[in-house]
C-alpha positions as MATLAB code, in Angstrom:
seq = 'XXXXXXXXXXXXXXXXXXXXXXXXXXXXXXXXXXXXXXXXXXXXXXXXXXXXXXXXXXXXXXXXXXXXXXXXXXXXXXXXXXXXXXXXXXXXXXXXXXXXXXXXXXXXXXXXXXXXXXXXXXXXXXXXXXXXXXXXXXXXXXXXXXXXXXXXXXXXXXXXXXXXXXXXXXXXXXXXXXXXXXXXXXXXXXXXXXXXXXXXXXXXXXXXXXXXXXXXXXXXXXXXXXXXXXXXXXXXXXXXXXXXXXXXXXXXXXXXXXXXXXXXXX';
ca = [
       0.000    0.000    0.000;
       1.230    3.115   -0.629;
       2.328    5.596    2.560;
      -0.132    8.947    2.616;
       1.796   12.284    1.716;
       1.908   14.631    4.499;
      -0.384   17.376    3.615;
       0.441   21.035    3.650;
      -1.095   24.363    3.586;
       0.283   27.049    1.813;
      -1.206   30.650    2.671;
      -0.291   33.599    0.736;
      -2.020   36.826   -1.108;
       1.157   36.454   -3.748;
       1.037   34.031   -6.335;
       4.215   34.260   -7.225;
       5.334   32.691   -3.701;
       2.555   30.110   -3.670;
       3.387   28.688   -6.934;
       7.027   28.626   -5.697;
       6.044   26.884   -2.884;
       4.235   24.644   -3.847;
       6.414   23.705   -6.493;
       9.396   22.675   -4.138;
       7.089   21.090   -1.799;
       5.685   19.079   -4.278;
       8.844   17.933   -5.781;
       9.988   16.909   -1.863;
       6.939   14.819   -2.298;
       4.468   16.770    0.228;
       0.707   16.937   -1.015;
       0.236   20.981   -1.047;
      -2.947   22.715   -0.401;
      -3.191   27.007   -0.940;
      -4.982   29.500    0.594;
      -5.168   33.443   -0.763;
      -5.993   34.753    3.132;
      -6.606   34.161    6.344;
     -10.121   33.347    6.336;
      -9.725   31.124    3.965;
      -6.849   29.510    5.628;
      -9.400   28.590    8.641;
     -11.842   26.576    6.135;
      -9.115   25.018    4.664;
      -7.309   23.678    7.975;
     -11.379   22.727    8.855;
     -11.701   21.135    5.641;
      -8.664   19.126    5.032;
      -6.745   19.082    8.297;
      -3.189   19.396    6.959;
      -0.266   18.209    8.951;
       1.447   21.916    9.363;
       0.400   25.321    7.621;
       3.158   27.881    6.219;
       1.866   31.185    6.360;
       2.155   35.147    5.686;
       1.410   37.468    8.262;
       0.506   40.463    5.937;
      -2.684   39.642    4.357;
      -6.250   40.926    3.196;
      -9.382   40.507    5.365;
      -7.729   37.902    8.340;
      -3.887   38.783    8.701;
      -1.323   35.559    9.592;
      -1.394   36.380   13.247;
      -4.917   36.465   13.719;
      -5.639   33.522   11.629;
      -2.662   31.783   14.000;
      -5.017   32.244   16.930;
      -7.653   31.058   14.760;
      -6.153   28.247   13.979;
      -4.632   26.782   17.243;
      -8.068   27.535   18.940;
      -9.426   25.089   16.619;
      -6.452   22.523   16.040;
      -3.512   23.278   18.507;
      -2.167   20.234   17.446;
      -1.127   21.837   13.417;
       2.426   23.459   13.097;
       2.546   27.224   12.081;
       5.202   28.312   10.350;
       4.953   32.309    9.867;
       6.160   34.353    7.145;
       7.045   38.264    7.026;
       8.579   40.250    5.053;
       8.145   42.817    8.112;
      10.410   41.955   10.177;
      10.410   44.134   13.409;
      10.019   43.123   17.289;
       6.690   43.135   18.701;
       5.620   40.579   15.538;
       8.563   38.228   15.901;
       7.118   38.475   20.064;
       3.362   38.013   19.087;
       4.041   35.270   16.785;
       5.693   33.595   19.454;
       3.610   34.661   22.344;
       0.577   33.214   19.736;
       2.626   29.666   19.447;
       4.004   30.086   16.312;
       6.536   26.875   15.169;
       8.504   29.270   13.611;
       8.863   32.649   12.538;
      11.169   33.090    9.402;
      11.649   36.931    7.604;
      12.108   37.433    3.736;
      13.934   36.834    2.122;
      13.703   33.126    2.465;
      16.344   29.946    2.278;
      14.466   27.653    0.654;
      16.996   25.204    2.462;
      16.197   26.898    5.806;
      12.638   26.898    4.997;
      12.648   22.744    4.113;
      14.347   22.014    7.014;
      11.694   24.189    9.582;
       8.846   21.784    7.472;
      10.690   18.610    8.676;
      11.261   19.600   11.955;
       7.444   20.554   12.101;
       6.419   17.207   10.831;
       8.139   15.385   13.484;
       6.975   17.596   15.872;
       4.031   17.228   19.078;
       2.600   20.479   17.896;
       1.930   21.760   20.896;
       4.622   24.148   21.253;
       3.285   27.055   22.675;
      -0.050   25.802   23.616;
       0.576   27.112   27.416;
       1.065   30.179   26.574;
      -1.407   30.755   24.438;
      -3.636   30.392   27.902;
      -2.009   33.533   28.918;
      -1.745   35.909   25.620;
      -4.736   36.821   23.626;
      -4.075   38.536   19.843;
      -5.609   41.808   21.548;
      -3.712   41.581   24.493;
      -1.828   45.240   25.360;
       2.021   44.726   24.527;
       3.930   47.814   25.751;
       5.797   49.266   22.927;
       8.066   51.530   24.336;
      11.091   49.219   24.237;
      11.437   48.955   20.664;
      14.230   47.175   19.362;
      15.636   48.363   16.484;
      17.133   45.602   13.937;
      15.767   42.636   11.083;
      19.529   40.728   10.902;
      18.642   37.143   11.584;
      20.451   37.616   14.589;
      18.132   40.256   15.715;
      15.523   37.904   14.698;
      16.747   35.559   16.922;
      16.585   37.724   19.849;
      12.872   38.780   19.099;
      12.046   35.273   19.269;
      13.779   34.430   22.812;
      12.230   37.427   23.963;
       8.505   35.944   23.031;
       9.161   32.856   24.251;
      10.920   34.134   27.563;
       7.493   36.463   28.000;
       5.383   33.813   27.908;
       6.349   31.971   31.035;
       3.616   31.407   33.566;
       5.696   31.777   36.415;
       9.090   34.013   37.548;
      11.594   32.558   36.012;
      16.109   34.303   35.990;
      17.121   35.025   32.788;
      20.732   35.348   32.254;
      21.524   38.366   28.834;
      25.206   38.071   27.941;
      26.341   40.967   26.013;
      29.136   43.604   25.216;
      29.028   47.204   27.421;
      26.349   49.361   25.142;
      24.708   46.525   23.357;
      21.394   46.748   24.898;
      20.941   44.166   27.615;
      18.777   46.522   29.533;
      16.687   46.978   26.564;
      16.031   43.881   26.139;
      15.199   42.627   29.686;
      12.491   45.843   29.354;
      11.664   44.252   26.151;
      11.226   41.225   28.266;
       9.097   42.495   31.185;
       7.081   44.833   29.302;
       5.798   41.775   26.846;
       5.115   39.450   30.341;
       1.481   39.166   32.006;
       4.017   41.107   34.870;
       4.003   44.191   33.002;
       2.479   46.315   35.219;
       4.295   45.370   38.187;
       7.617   47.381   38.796;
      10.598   47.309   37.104;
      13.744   47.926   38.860;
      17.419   48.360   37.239;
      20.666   48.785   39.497;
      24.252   49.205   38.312;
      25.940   46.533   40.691;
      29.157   48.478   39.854;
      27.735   51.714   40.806;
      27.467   51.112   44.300;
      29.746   50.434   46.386;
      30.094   46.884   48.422;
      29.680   48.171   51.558;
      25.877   49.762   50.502;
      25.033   47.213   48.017;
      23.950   43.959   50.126;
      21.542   46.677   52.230;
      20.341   48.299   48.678;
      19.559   44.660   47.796;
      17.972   43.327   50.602;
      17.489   45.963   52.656;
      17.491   45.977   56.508;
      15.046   46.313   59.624;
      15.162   49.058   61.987;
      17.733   48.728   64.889;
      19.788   46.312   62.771;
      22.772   47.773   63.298;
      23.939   51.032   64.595;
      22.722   54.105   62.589;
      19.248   51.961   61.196;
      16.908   54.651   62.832;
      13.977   52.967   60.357;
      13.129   49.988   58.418;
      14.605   50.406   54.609;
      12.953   48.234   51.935;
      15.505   46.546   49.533;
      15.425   46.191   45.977;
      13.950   43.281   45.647;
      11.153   43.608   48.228;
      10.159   46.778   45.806;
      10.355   44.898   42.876;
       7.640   42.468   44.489;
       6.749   40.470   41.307;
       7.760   42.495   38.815;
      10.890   42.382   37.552;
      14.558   43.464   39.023;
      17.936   43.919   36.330;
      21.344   43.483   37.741;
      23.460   44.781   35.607;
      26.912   44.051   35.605;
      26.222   41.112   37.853;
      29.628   39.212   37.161;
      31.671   41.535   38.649;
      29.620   41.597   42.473;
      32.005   39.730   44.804;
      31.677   36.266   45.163;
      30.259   36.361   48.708;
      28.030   38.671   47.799;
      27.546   36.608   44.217;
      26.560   33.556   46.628;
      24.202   34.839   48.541;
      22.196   36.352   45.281;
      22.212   32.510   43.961;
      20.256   31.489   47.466;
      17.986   34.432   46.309;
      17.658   33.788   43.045;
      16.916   29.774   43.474;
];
C-alpha cells in the first residue's frame, strides 16, 4: 500500500510565492494545499486538516497572526510556520507569544525553509499551547522598548524574547552581552511583553554602588539592625515584588556577595 503524503497548507495573497512553494514542496513529495488569506486559511485547515500550515502574516481581510489564533483555537495540534517580510520586534514576540513553530523573515532559504517543514512534521505540535492560555491577539504589549534591527540575529533575539514572556511563572534570565549593546533593553523588552508588566521594574548598576551599601540596597534591613538603622529600609527586591529586578553588571559583584544572590535567586 502506498504511505499517505503529508499534507500542507500554503497561505499567501502572492502568487508568485505560492506557486514557488508549492512547487518545491511538491517535488519533496508533500501533497500541497493554498490559501489566498486568512479566512480562507481557517476553512481550509477545517476542511482538510493538513499536517502543518506555512503562512504570511501580511494579508487581506484575516492577517497571519490572527488567523494563527484562529487556527490553534481550533487545532492546537497543526504546526505554524509564519512568514514576514516585516520583520520588526513586537511581531517576531506576538508570533511567538501566539505559538508560532517558527517565525522566518524574507527573504527566504528555501533550504532553511525545508528544514523548519521537517522539523514541524516530526513535531508534538503543541509548542506554545501554554502560553497561548495567557496571551490573547488583543492583548496590550507595551511598545516603548522597541528594538531596532531585522539581521537574523536580531531575529533571533525577538524570538527568545517571546518565548521568555510567555512563562507562567518568575523565572532568571541570564543576557550576555558587550558594554552598550542593549541588555537593559532587552530585559524591558522582556518584562514589558510578560502578564508582569504592570508590576515594577527595577534596574541597578551593581558596579555603581559600592560593596559596603550594596547587600543593604539589595535586601534591605530592619530598623535597629545595626547602629545608625533609625527605620526599616525596603531593599530592591522587596520593591520589585513580582515584577521584575535587572542586575546589571552582575559578574563583577564579589563572590560572597555573588553567593548569597544565587540562594535568592533559586
Amino acid at each position: 500500500m502506498k504511505a499517505e503524503r503529508s499534507k500542507l497548507l500554503i497561505v499567501d495573497d502572492d502568487e508568485k510565492i505560492l506557486f514557488a512553494f508549492q512547487e518545491v514542496f511538491k517535488k519533496d513529495g508533500y501533497d500541497t494545499i493554498v490559501a489566498r488569506d486568512g479566512k480562507e486559511a481557517l476553512s481550509k485547515v477545517i476542511a482538510s486538516n493538513p499536517r502543518a500550515v506555512i503562512m504570511d502574516i501580511t494579508m487581506p481581510r484575516l492577517d497571519g497572526l490572527e488567523a494563527l489564533l484562529a487556527i490553534r483555537q481550533r487545532n492546537p495540534s497543526i504546526p505554524v510556520i509564519l512568514v514576514t517580510g516585516f520583520g520588526t520586534m513586537q511581531t517576531a514576540i506576538k508570533a511567538m507569544q501566539l505559538g508560532a513553530f517558527e517565525y522566518l523573515t524574507k527573504p527566504l532559504d528555501v533550504g532553511v525553509v525545508r528544514d523548519v517543514v521537517r522539523r514541524a512534521l516530526t513535531s508534538t505540535g503543541l509548542k506554545g499551547s501554554s502560553a497561548q492560555k495567557e496571551v490573547s491577539f488583543n492583548a496590550q504589549i507595551v511598545n516603548r522598548y522597541e528594538i531596532v534591527g531585522r539581521s537574523q540575529q536580531m531575529q533571533a533575539v525577538y524570538k527568545l524574547i517571546g518565548s521568555i514572556s510567555t512563562t507562567p511563572n518568575h523565572t532568571s534570565v541570564l543576557i550576555f552581552g558587550e558594554s552598550g549593546t542593549g541588555k537593559e533593553l532587552v530585559a524591558r523588552a522582556i518584562h514589558a511583553n510578560s502578564q508582569y508588566a504592570q508590576e515594577p521594574f527595577i534596574a541597578i548598576n551593581c558596579t555603581a554602588l559600592p560593596e559596603t551599601l550594596l547587600e543593604s540596597e539589595l535586601f534591605g534591613y530592619e530598623k535597629g539592625a545595626f547602629t545608625g538603622a533609625e527605620e526599616r529600609k525596603l531593599g530592591k527586591f522587596e520593591a520589585a515584588g513580582r515584577g521584575t529586578i535587572f542586575l546589571d553588571e552582575i559578574g563583577n559583584l564579589p563572590p560572597q556577595l555573588q553567593q548569597k544572590l544565587l540562594r535568592v535567586l533559586q
